[in-house]
C-alpha positions as CSV (number, residue, x, y, z in Angstrom):
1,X,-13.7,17.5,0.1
2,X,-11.3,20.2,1.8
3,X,-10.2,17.9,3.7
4,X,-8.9,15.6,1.8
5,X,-6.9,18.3,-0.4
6,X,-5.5,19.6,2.7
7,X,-4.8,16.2,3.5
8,X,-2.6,15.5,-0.2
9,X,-1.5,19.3,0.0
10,X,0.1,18.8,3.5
11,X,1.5,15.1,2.6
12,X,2.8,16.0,-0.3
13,X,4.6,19.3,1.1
14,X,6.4,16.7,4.2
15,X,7.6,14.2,2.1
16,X,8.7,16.3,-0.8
17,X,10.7,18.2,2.1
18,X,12.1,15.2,4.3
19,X,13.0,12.9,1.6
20,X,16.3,15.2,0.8
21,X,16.7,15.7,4.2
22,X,17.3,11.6,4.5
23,X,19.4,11.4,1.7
24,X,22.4,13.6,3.0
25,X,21.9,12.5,6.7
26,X,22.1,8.8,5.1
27,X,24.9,9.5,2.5
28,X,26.9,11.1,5.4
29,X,26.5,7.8,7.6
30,X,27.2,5.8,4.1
31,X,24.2,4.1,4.6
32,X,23.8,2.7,1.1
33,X,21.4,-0.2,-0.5
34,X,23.2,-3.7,-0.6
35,X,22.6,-5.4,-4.2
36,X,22.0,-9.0,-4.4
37,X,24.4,-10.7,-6.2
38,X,21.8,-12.8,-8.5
39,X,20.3,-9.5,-9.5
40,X,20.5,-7.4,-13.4
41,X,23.8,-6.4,-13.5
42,X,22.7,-3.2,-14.4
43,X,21.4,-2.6,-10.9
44,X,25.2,-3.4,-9.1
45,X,25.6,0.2,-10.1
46,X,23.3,1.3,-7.5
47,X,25.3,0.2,-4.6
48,X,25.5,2.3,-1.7
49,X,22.4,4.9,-2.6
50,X,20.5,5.7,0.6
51,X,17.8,3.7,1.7
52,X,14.8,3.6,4.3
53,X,13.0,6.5,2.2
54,X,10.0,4.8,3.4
55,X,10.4,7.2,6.5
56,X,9.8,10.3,4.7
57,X,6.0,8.4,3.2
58,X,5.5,7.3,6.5
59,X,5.9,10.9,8.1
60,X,4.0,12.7,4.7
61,X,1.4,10.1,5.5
62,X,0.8,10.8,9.0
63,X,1.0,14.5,9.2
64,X,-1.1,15.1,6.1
65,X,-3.9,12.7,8.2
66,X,-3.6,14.7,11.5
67,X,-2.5,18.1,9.7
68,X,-6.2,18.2,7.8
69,X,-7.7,17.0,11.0
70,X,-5.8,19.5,12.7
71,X,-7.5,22.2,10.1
72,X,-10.5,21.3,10.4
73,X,-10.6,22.1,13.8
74,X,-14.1,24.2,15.0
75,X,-15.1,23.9,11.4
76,X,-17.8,21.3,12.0
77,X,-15.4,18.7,10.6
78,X,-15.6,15.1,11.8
79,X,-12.8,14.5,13.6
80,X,-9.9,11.1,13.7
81,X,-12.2,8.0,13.3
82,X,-11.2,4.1,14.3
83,X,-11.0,3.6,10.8
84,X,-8.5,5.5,9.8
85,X,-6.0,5.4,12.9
86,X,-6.3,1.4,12.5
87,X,-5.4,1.7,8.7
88,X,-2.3,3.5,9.5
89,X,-1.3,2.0,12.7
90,X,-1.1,-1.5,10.5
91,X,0.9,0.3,8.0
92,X,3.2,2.2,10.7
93,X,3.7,-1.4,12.7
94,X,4.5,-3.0,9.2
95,X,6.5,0.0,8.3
96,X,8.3,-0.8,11.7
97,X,9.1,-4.4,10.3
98,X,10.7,-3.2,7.3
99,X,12.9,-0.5,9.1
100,X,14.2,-3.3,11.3
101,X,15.1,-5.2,8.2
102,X,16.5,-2.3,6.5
103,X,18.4,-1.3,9.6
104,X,20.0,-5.4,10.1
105,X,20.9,-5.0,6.2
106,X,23.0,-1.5,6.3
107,X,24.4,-2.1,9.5
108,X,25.8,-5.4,8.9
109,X,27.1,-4.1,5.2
110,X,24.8,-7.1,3.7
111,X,21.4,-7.9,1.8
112,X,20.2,-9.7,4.5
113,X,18.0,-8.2,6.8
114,X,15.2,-10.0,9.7
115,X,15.2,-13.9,8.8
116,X,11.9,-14.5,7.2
117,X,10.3,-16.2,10.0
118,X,11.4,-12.5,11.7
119,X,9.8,-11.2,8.9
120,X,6.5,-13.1,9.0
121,X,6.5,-13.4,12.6
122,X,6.1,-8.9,12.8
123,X,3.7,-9.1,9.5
124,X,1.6,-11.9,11.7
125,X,1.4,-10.3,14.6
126,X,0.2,-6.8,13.5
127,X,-2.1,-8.7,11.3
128,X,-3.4,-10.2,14.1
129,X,-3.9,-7.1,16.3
130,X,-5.7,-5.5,13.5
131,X,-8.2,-7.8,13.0
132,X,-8.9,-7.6,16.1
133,X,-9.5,-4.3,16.9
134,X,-11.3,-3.7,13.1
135,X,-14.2,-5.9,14.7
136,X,-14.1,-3.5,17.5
137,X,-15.2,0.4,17.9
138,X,-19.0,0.1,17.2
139,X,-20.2,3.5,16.2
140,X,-23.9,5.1,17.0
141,X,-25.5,2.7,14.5
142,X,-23.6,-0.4,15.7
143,X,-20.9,0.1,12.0
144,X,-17.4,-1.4,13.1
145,X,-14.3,-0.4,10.5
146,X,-14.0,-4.2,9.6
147,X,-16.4,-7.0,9.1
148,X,-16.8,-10.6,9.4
149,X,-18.7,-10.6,5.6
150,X,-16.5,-11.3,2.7
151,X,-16.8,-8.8,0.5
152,X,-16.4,-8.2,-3.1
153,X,-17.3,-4.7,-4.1
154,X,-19.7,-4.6,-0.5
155,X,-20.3,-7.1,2.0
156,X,-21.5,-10.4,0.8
157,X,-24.6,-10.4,3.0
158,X,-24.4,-14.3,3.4
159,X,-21.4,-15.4,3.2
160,X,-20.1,-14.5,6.9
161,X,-16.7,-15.7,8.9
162,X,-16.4,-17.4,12.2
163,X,-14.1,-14.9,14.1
164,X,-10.8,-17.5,13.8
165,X,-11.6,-17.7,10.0
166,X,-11.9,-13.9,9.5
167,X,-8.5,-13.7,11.4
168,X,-6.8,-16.3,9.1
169,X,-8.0,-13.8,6.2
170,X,-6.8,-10.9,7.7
171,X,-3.4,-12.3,8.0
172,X,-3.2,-13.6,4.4
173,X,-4.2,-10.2,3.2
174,X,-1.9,-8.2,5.3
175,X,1.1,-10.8,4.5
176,X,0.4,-11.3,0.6
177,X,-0.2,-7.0,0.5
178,X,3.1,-6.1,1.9
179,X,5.0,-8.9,0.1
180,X,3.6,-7.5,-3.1
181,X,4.3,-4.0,-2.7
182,X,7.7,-5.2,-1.5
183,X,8.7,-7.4,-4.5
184,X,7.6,-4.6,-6.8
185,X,9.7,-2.6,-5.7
186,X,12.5,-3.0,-7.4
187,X,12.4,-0.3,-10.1
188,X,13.6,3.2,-9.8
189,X,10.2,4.8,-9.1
190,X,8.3,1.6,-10.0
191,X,6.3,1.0,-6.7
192,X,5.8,4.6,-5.6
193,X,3.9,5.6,-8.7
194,X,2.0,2.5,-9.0
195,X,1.2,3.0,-5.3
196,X,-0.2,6.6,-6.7
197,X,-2.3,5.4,-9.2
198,X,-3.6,2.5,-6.7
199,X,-4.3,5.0,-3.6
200,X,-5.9,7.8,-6.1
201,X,-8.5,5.2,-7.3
202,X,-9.5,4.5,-3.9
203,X,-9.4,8.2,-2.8
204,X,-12.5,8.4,-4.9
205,X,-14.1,4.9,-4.1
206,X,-14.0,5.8,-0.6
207,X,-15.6,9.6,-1.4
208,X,-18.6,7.9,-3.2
209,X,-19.4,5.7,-0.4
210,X,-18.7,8.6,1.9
211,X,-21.2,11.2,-0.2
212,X,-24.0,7.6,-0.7
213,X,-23.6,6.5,2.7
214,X,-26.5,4.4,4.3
215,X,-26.1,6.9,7.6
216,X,-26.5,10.1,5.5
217,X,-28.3,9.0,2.2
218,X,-30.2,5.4,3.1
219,X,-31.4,3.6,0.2
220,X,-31.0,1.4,-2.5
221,X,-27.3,1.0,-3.1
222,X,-26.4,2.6,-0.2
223,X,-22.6,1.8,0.8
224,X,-22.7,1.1,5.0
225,X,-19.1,1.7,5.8
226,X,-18.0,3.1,9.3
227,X,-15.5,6.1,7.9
228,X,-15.6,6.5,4.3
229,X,-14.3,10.2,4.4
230,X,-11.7,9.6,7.0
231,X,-10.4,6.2,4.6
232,X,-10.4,9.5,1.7
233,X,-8.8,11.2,3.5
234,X,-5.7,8.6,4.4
235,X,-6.0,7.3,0.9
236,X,-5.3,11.2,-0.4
237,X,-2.2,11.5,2.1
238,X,-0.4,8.8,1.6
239,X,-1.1,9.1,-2.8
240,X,0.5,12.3,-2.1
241,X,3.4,10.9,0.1
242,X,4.2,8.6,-2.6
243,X,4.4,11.4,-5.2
244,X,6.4,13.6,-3.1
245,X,9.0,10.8,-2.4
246,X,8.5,9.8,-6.1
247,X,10.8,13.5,-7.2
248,X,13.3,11.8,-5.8
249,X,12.9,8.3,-6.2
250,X,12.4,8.2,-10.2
251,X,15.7,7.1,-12.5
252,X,18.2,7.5,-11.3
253,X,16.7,7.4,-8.1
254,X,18.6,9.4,-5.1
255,X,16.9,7.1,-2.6
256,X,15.2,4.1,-2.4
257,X,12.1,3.5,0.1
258,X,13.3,0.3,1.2
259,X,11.1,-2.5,3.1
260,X,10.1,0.5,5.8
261,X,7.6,2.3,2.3
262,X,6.9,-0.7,0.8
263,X,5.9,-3.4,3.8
264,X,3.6,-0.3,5.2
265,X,2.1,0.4,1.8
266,X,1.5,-3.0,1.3
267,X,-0.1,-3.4,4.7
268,X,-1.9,0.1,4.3
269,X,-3.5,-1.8,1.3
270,X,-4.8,-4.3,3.2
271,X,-6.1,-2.7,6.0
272,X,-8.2,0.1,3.3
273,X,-9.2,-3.1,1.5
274,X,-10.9,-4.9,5.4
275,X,-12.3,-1.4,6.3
276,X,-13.4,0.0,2.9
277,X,-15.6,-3.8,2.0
278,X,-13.8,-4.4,-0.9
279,X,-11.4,-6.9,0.0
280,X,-11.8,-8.7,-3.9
281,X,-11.8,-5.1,-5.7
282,X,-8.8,-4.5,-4.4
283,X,-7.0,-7.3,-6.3
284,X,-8.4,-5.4,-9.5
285,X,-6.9,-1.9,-8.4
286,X,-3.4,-3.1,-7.2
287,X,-3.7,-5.6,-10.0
288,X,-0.1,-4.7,-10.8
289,X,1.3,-6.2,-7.5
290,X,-0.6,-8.7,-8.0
291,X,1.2,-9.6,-11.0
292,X,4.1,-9.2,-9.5
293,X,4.2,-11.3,-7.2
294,X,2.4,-13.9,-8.5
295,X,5.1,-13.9,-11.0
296,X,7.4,-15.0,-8.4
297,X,5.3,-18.1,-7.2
298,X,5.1,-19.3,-10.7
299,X,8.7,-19.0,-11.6
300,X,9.1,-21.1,-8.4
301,X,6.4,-23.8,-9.1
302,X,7.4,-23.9,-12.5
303,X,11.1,-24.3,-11.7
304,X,10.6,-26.8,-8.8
305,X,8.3,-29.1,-11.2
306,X,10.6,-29.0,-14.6
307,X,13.9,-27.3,-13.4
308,X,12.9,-24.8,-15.8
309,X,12.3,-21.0,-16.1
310,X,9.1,-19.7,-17.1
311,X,10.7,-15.6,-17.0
312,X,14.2,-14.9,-17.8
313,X,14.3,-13.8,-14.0
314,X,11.5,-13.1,-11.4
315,X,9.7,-10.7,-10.3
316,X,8.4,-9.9,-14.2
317,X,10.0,-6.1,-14.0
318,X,13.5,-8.1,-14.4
319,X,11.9,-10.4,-17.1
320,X,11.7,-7.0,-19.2
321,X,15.2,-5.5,-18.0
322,X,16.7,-9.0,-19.0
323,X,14.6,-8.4,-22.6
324,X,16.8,-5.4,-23.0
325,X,14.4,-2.8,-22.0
326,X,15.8,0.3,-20.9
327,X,14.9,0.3,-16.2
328,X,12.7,4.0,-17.6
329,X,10.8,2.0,-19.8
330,X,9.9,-0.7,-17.9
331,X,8.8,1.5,-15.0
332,X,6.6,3.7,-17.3
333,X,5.1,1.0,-19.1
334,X,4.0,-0.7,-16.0
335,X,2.5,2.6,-14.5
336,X,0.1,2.7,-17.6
337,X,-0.7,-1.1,-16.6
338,X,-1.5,0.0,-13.2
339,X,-3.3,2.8,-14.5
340,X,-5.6,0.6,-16.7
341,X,-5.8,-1.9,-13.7
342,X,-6.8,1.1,-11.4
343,X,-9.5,2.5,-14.3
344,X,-10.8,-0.9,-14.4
345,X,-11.5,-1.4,-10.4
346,X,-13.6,1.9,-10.7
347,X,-15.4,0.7,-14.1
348,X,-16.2,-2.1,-11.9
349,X,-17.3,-0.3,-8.9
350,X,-19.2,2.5,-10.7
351,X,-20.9,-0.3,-12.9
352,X,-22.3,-1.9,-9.3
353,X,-23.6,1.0,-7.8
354,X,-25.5,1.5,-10.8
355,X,-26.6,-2.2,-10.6
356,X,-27.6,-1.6,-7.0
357,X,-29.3,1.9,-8.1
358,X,-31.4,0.8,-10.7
């Protein structure tokens, strides 16, 4: 349990720190966020705030991860795990992706970044190399990070995947993640506190499969996943990264994350989703971006079939600004549905393992 406070103390502490560091070395390059044209109006006021915060979560992330490791040092603490350095490698290579966009977007002075085959063809590719490598990394009971079982709230025990089939699902999770996160974020503050909410949720999913473990506690209900505490322990940091860049990302924001936070979140919440067995829970916590995004792909259906609108403007956030809510208001309110999303997911996974227990 230290850990992971040291962990969300150390996280929070970085990218609290860092994130007004980036805003004055980009507001002294004038590297400011290009609106799209087809936007709220109300957003053309934002032209030219810094972008790329997603550094400073990225950063928090990593150093509250190795800075808790790092502490627990000689105390009889377990140490990195596969686990966790695959969860945030997918995130850092996604987070990678999105900086390249960003970077195409201010240096060119438009709101066009990386093509979207460039896009897709980075979000496939570190897809790819994460599924394989989950399958890999057997520890001393034969427990890899990721597993060929679909799983729900645990492994479906027979319904199993053909490698090239658990692949294919790896890289829709991985692409539809990052997308969602992405489109969410669109808010002042909206996707870094949502991202909170989601990541705290799992901080204690992940610490009851650590502390009812089939390695440690075997029995009925037993959760057999390779890392639980390290997955804690990267779920606590990057929460706490979020929050820290959230002071000064909420309205009026001084700095946007940009595709570098929210294509690694959104991968980050695909890889914790493969390693943690709870691929279909997931959709419950992050329910939010969820909405979101399917939101787009109904305003598109729906257009392409009638040549009518279903929202006043997609992705749903805008639906509200466009209903004369104030930006504040529409951020809040959808916090409290990602909260209830979030307390749903662990109704849900408390109400199993007492299932299983009984």
């Amino acid at each position: 349990m230290k850990q992971i406070l040291f962990a969300a103390m150390i996280a929070l502490a970085v990218s609290i720190t860092v994130t007004p560091v980036l805003v004055r070395i980009f507001a002294r390059q004038q590297l400011g966020q290009e609106i799209r044209a087809d936007g709220p109006r109300t957003h053309l006021a934002k032209r030219g705030t810094p972008t790329m915060g997603g550094i400073a979560i990225v950063l928090g992330m990593w150093a509250g991860y190795l800075g808790s490791h790092l502490i627990g040092i000689g105390n009889d603490e377990p140490g990195v795990t596969a686990s966790g350095l695959l969860v945030l490698g997918l995130a850092t290579a996604l987070g990678v992706v999105g900086f390249l966009d960003d970077f195409i977007k201010l240096y060119k002075r438009r709101n066009l970044g990386l093509t979207a085959t460039g896009k897709y063809v980075g979000q496939v590719g570190a897809a790819v190399v994460f599924g394989v490598l989950v399958l890999r990394f057997p520890d001393s009971t034969g427990l890899t990070p990721g597993s060929r079982h679909v799983s729900i709230l645990r492994d479906l025990p027979w319904l199993s995947l053909i490698t090239p089939v658990f692949l294919l699902l790896v890289v829709f999770l991985v692409v539809a993640w990052s997308n969602a996160v992405n489109i969410t974020d669109g808010l002042d503050g909206l996707a870094a506190g949502a991202m909170g909410l989601t990541l705290g949720a799992y901080v204690l999913i992940t610490f009851w499969q650590y502390t009812n473990a089939c390695t440690t506690r075997p029995g009925q209900g037993c959760y057999s996943v390779r890392d639980p505490l390290d997955l804690a322990m990267v779920c606590a940091a990057t929460a706490a990264a979020c929050v820290g860049f959230l002071w000064w990302n909420a309205a009026p924001a001084k700095i946007f994350m940009g595709d570098t936070g929210s294509l690694a979140l959104g991968g980050l919440l695909a890889g914790l989703s493969i390693t943690s067995r709870t691929e279909l829970l997931m959709v419950v916590v992050g329910a939010l971006f969820c909405a979101e995004i399917l939101s787009v792909l109904l305003q598109i259906a729906v257009f392409k079939s009638s040549k009518r609108r279903l929202f006043r403007m997609a992705p749903l956030h805008h639906h509200f600004e466009l209903s004369s809510w104030p930006e504040t208001t529409v951020s809040i309110r959808f916090w409290l549905l990602g909260a209830v999303a979030a307390a749903t997911g662990l109704m849900l996974f408390y109400g199993d393992h007492l299932t299983a227990t009984s």
